[in-house]
Backbone and ligand atoms as CSV (ligand in chain L), in Angstrom:
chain,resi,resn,atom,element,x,y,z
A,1,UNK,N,N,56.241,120.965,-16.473
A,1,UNK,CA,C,57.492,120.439,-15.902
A,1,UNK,C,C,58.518,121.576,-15.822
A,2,UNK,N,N,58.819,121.850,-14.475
A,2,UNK,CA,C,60.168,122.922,-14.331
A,2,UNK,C,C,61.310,122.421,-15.257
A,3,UNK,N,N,62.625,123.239,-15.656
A,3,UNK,CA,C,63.855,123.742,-15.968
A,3,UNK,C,C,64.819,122.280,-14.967
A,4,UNK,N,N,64.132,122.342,-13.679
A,4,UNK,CA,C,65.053,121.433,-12.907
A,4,UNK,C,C,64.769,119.803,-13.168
A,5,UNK,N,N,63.340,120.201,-12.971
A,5,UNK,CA,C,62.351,118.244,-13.651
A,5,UNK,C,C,63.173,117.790,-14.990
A,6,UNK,N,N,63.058,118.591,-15.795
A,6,UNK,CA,C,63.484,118.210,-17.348
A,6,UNK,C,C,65.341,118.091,-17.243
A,7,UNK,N,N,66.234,118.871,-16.893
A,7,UNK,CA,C,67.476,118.315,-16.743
A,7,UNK,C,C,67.358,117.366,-15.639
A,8,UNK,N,N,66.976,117.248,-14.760
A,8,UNK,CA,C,66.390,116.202,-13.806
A,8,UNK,C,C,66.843,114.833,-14.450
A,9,UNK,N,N,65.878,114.626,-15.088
A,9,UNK,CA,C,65.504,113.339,-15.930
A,9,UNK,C,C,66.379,112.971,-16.623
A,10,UNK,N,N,67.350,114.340,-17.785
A,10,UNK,CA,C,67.960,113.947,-18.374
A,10,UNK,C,C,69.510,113.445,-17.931
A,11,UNK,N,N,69.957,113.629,-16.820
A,11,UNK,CA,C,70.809,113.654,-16.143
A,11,UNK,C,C,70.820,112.055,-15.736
A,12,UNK,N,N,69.336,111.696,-14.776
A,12,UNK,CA,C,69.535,110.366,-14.555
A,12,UNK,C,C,69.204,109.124,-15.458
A,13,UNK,N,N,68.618,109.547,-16.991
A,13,UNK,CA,C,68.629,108.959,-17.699
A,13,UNK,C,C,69.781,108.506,-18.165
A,14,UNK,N,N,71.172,109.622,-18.369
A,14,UNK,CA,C,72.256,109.235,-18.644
A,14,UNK,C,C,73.037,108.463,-17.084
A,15,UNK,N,N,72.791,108.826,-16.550
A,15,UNK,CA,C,73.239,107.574,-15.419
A,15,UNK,C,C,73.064,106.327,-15.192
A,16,UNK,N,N,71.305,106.379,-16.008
A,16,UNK,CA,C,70.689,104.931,-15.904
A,16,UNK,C,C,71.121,104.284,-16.983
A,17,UNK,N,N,71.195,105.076,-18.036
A,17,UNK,CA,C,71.787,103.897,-19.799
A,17,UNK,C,C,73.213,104.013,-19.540
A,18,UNK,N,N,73.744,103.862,-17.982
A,18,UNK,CA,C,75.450,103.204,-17.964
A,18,UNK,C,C,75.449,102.363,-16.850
A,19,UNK,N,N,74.255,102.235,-15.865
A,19,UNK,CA,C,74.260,101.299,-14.760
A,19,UNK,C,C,75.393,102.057,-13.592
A,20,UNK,N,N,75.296,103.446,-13.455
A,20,UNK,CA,C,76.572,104.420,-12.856
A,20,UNK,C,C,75.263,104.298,-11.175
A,21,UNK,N,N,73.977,104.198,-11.360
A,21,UNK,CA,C,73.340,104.439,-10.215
A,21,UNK,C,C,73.685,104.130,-9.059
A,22,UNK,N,N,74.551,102.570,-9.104
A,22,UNK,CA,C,75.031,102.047,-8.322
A,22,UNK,C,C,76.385,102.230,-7.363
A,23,UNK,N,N,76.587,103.269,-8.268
A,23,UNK,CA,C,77.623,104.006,-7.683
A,23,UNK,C,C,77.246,105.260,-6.480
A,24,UNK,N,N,76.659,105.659,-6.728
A,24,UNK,CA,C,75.740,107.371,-6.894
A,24,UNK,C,C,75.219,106.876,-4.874
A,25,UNK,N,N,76.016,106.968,-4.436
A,25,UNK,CA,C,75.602,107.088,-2.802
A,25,UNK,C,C,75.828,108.333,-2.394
A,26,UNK,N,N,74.612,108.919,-1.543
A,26,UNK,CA,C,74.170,110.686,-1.610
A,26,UNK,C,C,76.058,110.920,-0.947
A,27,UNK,N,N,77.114,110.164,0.058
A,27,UNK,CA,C,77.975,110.594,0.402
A,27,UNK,C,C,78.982,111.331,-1.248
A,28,UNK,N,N,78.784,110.097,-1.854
A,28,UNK,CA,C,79.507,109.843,-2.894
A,28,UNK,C,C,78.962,111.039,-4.142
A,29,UNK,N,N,77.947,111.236,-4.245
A,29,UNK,CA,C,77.422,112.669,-5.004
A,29,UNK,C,C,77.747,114.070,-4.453
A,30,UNK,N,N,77.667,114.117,-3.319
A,30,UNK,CA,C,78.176,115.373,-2.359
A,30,UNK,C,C,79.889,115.512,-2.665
A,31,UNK,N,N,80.788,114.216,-2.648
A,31,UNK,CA,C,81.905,114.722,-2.840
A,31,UNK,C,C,82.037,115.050,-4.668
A,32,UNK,N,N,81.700,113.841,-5.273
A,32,UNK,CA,C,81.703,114.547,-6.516
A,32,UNK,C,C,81.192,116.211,-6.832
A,33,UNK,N,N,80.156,116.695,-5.671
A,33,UNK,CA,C,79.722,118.320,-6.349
A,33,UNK,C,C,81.050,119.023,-5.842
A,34,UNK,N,N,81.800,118.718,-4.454
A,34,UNK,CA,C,82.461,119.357,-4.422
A,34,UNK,C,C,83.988,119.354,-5.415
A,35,UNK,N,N,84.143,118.373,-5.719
A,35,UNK,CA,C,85.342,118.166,-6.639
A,35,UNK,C,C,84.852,118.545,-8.067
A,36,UNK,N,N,83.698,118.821,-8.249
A,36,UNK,CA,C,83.343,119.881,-9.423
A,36,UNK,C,C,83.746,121.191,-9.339
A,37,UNK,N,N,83.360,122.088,-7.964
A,37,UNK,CA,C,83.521,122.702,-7.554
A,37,UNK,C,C,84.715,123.264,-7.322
A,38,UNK,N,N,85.657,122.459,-7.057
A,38,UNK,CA,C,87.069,122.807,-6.911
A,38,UNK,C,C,87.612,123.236,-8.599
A,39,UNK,N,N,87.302,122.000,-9.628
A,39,UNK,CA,C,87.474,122.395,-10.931
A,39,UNK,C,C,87.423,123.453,-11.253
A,40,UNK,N,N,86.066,124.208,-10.889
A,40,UNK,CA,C,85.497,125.430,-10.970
A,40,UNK,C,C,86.529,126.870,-10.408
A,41,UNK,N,N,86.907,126.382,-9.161
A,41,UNK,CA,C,87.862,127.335,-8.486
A,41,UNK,C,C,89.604,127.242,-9.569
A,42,UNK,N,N,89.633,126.448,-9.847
A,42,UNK,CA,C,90.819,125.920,-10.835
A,42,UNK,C,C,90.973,127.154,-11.503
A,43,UNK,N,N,89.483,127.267,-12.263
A,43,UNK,CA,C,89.961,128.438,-13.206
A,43,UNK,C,C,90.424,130.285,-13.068
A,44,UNK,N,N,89.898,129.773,-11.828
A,44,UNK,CA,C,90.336,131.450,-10.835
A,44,UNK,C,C,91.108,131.508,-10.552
A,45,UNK,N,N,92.119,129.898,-9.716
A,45,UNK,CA,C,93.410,130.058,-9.231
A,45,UNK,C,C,94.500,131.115,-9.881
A,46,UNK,N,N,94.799,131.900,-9.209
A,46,UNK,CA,C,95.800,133.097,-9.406
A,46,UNK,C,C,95.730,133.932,-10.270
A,47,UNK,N,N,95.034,133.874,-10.893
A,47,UNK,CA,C,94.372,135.171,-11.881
A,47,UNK,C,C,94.404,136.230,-10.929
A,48,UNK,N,N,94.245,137.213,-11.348
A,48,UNK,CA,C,94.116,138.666,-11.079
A,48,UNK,C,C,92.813,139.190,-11.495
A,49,UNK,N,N,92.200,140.317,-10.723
A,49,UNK,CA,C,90.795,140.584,-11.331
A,49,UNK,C,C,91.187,141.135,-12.697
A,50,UNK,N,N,91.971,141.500,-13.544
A,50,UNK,CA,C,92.193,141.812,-14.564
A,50,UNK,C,C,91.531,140.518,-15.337
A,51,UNK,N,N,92.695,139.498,-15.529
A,51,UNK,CA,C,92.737,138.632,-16.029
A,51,UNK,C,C,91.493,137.443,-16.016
A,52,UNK,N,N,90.609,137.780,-14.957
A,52,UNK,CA,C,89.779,137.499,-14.718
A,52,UNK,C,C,88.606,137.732,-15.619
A,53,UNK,N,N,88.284,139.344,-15.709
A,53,UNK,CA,C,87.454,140.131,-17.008
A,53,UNK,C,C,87.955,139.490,-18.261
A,54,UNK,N,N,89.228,139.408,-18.657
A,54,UNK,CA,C,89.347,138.810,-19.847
A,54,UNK,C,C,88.823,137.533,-20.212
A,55,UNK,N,N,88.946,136.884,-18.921
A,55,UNK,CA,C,88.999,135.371,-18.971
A,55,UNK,C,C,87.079,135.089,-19.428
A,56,UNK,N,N,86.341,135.710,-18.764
A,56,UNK,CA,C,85.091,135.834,-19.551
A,56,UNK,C,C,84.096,136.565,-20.537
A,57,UNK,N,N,85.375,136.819,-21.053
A,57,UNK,CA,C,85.135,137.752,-22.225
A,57,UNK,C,C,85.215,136.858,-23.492
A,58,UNK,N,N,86.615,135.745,-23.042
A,58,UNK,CA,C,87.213,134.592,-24.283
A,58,UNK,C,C,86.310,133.592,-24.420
A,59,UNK,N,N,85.937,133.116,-25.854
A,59,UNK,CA,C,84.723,131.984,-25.599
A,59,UNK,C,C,85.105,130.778,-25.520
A,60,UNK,N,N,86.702,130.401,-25.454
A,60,UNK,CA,C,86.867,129.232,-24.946
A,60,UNK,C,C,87.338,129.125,-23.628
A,61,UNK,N,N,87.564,130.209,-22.910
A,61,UNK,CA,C,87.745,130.468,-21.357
A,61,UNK,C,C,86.377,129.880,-20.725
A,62,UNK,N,N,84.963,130.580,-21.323
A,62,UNK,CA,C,83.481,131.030,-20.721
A,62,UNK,C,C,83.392,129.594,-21.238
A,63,UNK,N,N,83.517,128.772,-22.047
A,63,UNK,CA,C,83.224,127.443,-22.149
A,63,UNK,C,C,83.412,126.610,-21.334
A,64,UNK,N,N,84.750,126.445,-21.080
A,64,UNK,CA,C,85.136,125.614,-19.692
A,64,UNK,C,C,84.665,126.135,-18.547
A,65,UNK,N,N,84.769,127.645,-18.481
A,65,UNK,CA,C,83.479,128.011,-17.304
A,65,UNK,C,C,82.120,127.331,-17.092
A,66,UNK,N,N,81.598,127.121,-18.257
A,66,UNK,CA,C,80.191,126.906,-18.095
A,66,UNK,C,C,80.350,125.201,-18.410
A,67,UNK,N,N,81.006,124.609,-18.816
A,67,UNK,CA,C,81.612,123.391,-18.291
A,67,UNK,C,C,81.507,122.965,-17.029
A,68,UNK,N,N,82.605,123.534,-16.157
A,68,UNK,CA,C,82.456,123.015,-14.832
A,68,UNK,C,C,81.351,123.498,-14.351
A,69,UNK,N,N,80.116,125.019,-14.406
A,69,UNK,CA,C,79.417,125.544,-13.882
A,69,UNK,C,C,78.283,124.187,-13.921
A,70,UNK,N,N,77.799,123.390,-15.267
A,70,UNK,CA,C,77.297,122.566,-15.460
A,70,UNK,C,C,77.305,120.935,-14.820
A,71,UNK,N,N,78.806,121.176,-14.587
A,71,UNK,CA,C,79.191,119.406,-13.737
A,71,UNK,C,C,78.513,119.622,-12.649
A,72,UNK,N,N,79.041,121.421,-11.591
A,72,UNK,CA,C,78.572,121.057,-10.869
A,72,UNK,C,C,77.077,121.276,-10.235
A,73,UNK,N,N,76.107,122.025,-11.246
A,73,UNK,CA,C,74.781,121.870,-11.398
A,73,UNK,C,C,74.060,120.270,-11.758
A,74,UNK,N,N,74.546,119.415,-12.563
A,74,UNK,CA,C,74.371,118.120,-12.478
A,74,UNK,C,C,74.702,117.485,-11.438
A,75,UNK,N,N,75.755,117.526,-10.536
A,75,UNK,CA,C,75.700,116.579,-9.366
A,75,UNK,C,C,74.564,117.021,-8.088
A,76,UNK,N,N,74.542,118.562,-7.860
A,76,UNK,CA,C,73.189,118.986,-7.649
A,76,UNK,C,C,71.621,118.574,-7.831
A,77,UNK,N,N,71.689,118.226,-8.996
A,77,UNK,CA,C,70.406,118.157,-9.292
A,77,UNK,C,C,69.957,116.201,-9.310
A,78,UNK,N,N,71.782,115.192,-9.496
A,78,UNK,CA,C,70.958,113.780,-8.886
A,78,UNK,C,C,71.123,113.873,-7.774
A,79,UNK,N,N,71.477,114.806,-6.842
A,79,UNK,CA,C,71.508,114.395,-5.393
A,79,UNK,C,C,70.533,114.708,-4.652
A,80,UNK,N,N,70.422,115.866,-5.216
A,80,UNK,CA,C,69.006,116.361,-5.043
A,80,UNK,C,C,67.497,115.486,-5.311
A,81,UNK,N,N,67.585,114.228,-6.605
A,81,UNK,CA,C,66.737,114.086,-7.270
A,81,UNK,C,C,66.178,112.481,-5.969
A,82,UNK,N,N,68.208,112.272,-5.595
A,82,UNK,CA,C,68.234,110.881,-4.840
A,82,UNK,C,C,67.560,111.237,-3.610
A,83,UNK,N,N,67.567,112.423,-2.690
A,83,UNK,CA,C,67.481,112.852,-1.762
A,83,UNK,C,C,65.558,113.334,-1.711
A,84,UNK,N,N,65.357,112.991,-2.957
A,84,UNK,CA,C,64.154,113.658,-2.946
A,84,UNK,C,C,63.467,115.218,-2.426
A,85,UNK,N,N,64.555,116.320,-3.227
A,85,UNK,CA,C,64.389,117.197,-2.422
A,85,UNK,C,C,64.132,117.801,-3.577
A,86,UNK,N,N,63.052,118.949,-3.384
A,86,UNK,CA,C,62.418,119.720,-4.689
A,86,UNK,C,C,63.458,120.735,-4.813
A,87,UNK,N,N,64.178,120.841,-5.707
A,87,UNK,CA,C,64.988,122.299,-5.477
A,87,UNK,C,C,64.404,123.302,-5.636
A,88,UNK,N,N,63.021,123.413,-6.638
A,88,UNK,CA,C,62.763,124.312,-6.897
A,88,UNK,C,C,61.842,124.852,-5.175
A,89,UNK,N,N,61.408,124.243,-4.634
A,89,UNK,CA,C,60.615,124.314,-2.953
A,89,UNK,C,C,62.281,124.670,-2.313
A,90,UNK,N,N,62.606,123.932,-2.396
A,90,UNK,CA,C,64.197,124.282,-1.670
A,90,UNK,C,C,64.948,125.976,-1.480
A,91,UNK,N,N,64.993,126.024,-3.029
A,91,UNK,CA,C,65.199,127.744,-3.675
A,91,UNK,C,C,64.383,128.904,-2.841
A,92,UNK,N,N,63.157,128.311,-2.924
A,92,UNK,CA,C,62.391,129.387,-2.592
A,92,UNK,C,C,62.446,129.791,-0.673
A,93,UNK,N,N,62.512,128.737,-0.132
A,93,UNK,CA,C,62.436,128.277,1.711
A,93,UNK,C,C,63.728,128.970,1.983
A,94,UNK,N,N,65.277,128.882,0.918
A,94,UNK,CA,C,66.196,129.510,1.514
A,94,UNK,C,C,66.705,130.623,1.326
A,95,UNK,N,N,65.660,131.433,0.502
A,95,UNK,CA,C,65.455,132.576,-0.080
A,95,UNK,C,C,64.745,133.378,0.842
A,96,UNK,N,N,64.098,132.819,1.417
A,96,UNK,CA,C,62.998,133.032,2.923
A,96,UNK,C,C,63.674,133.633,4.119
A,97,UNK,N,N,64.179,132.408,4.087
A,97,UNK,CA,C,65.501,132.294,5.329
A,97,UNK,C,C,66.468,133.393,4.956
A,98,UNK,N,N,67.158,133.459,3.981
A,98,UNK,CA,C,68.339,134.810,3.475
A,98,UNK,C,C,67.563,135.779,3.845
A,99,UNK,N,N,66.428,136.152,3.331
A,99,UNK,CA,C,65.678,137.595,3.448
A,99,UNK,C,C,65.871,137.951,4.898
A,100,UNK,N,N,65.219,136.751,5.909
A,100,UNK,CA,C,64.966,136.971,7.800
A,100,UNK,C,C,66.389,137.563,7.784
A,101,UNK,N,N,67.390,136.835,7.547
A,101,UNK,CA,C,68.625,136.807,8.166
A,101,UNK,C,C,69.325,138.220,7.321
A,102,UNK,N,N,68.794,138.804,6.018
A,102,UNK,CA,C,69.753,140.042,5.680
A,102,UNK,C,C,68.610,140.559,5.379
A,103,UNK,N,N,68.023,141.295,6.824
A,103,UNK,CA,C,66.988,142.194,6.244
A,103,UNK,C,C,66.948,143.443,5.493
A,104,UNK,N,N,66.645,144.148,4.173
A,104,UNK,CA,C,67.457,144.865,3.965
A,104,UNK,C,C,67.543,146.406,3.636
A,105,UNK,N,N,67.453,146.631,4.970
A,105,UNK,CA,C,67.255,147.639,5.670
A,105,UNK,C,C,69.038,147.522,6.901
A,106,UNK,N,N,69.163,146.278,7.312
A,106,UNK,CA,C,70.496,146.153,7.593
A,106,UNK,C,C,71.324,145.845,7.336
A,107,UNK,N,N,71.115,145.135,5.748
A,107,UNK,CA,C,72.288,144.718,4.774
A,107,UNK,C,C,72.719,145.286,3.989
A,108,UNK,N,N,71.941,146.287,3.297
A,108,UNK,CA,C,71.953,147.228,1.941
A,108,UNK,C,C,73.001,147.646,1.654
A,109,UNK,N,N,73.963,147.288,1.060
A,109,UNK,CA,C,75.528,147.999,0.447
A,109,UNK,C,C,76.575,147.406,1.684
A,110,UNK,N,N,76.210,146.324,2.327
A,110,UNK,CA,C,76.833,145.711,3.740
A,110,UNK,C,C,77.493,144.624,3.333
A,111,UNK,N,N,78.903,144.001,3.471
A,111,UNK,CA,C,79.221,142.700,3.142
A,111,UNK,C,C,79.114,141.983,4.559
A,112,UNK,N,N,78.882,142.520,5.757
A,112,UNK,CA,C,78.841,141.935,6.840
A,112,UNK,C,C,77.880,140.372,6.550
A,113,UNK,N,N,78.144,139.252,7.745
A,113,UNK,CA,C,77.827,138.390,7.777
A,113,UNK,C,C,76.607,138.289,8.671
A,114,UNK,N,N,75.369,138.391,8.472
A,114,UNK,CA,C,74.223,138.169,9.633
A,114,UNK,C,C,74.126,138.155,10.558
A,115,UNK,N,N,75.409,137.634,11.395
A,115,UNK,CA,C,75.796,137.564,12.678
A,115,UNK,C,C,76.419,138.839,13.053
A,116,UNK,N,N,76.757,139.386,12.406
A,116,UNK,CA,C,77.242,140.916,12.527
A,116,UNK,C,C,76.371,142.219,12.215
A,117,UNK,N,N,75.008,142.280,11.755
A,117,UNK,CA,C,74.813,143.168,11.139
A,117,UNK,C,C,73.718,143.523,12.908
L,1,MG,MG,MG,84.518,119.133,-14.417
Protein backbone atom coordinates (compact mmCIF):
# COMPACT_ATOMS: atom_id res chain seq x y z
CA UNK A 1 0.00 0.00 0.00
CA UNK A 2 1.48 3.51 -1.14
CA UNK A 3 2.15 6.70 1.37
CA UNK A 4 -1.10 8.10 -0.53
CA UNK A 5 -3.48 4.63 0.00
CA UNK A 6 -2.62 4.68 3.77
CA UNK A 7 -3.31 8.59 4.49
CA UNK A 8 -5.99 7.87 1.92
CA UNK A 9 -7.94 5.80 4.23
CA UNK A 10 -7.04 7.57 7.13
CA UNK A 11 -8.41 10.76 6.07
CA UNK A 12 -11.77 9.23 4.95
CA UNK A 13 -12.05 7.20 7.87
CA UNK A 14 -12.08 10.40 9.84
CA UNK A 15 -14.74 11.79 7.58
CA UNK A 16 -16.70 8.66 7.80
CA UNK A 17 -16.72 8.39 11.97
CA UNK A 18 -18.47 12.14 11.63
CA UNK A 19 -21.01 11.44 8.73
CA UNK A 20 -18.97 14.85 7.02
CA UNK A 21 -19.22 12.55 3.55
CA UNK A 22 -22.29 14.08 2.90
CA UNK A 23 -21.02 17.13 2.70
CA UNK A 24 -17.78 16.38 0.60
CA UNK A 25 -19.21 17.29 -3.13
CA UNK A 26 -15.93 17.13 -5.51
CA UNK A 27 -17.19 21.20 -6.11
CA UNK A 28 -17.19 21.56 -2.41
CA UNK A 29 -13.58 19.71 -1.79
CA UNK A 30 -11.91 21.77 -4.60
CA UNK A 31 -12.96 24.97 -2.80
CA UNK A 32 -12.03 23.75 0.55
CA UNK A 33 -8.21 22.83 -1.10
CA UNK A 34 -8.21 26.15 -2.22
CA UNK A 35 -9.15 27.96 1.02
CA UNK A 36 -6.41 25.75 2.54
CA UNK A 37 -4.31 27.09 0.23
CA UNK A 38 -4.95 30.60 0.77
CA UNK A 39 -4.24 29.79 4.68
CA UNK A 40 -1.06 28.65 3.39
CA UNK A 41 -0.34 31.98 1.44
CA UNK A 42 -1.46 33.77 4.87
CA UNK A 43 1.74 32.92 6.20
CA UNK A 44 3.84 34.63 3.46
CA UNK A 45 1.59 37.60 3.30
CA UNK A 46 4.14 40.50 3.54
CA UNK A 47 7.03 38.99 4.88
CA UNK A 48 10.14 39.79 3.26
CA UNK A 49 12.54 37.08 1.98
CA UNK A 50 14.42 37.80 5.12
CA UNK A 51 11.75 37.16 7.37
CA UNK A 52 10.76 34.48 5.47
CA UNK A 53 14.27 32.32 6.22
CA UNK A 54 13.55 33.01 9.74
CA UNK A 55 10.10 32.11 9.61
CA UNK A 56 11.31 28.41 8.77
CA UNK A 57 13.89 28.18 10.80
CA UNK A 58 11.18 28.82 14.08
CA UNK A 59 9.48 25.52 15.08
CA UNK A 60 6.36 27.05 15.80
CA UNK A 61 6.36 29.13 12.51
CA UNK A 62 7.36 25.46 10.42
CA UNK A 63 4.43 23.98 12.46
CA UNK A 64 1.69 26.00 11.24
CA UNK A 65 3.53 25.67 7.97
CA UNK A 66 3.22 22.12 7.88
CA UNK A 67 -0.26 22.57 9.32
CA UNK A 68 -1.75 24.20 6.50
CA UNK A 69 0.84 22.22 4.07
CA UNK A 70 -1.19 19.11 5.51
CA UNK A 71 -4.97 20.60 5.26
CA UNK A 72 -4.14 21.18 2.05
CA UNK A 73 -2.63 17.69 1.13
CA UNK A 74 -5.80 16.13 2.84
CA UNK A 75 -8.36 17.85 0.76
CA UNK A 76 -6.19 16.54 -2.17
CA UNK A 77 -6.07 13.30 -1.38
CA UNK A 78 -10.41 12.89 -0.57
CA UNK A 79 -10.92 14.50 -3.74
CA UNK A 80 -8.78 12.72 -5.32
CA UNK A 81 -9.93 9.46 -3.49
CA UNK A 82 -13.89 10.76 -4.51
CA UNK A 83 -12.80 11.35 -8.03
CA UNK A 84 -11.18 8.12 -8.20
CA UNK A 85 -8.03 9.31 -9.41
CA UNK A 86 -4.68 7.46 -8.54
CA UNK A 87 -2.42 10.25 -7.57
CA UNK A 88 0.24 8.27 -7.45
CA UNK A 89 -0.57 7.33 -11.77
CA UNK A 90 -1.52 11.01 -11.78
CA UNK A 91 2.17 12.22 -10.40
CA UNK A 92 3.85 10.28 -12.68
CA UNK A 93 1.55 11.22 -16.36
CA UNK A 94 2.19 14.97 -15.25
CA UNK A 95 5.66 14.57 -14.72
CA UNK A 96 5.60 13.20 -18.38
CA UNK A 97 3.82 16.01 -19.61
CA UNK A 98 6.29 18.75 -17.56
CA UNK A 99 9.35 16.92 -19.03
CA UNK A 100 7.61 17.28 -23.12
CA UNK A 101 6.78 20.76 -22.23
CA UNK A 102 10.38 21.90 -20.32
CA UNK A 103 12.68 19.98 -22.22
CA UNK A 104 15.79 20.43 -20.59
CA UNK A 105 17.95 21.36 -22.85
CA UNK A 106 15.49 24.55 -23.23
CA UNK A 107 14.67 25.13 -19.73
CA UNK A 108 17.91 24.64 -17.81
CA UNK A 109 18.51 27.76 -15.46
CA UNK A 110 15.20 29.32 -17.54
CA UNK A 111 12.16 30.68 -15.53
CA UNK A 112 10.42 31.14 -18.88
CA UNK A 113 6.96 29.61 -19.26
CA UNK A 114 6.78 26.70 -22.08
CA UNK A 115 5.08 28.85 -24.23
CA UNK A 116 8.07 30.95 -24.39
CA UNK A 117 10.97 28.84 -24.41
MG1 LIG B 1 -5.86 25.32 7.67
Amino acid sequence: MSDFETYTQKYIKFRNDRDWQQYHKPKDLALSLVLEAAELLELFQWKTDKQVEEMITDPVATEKLADELADVLGWILILAHDCKIDLGVALENKLAKNGKKYPIEKSKGSSKKYTEL
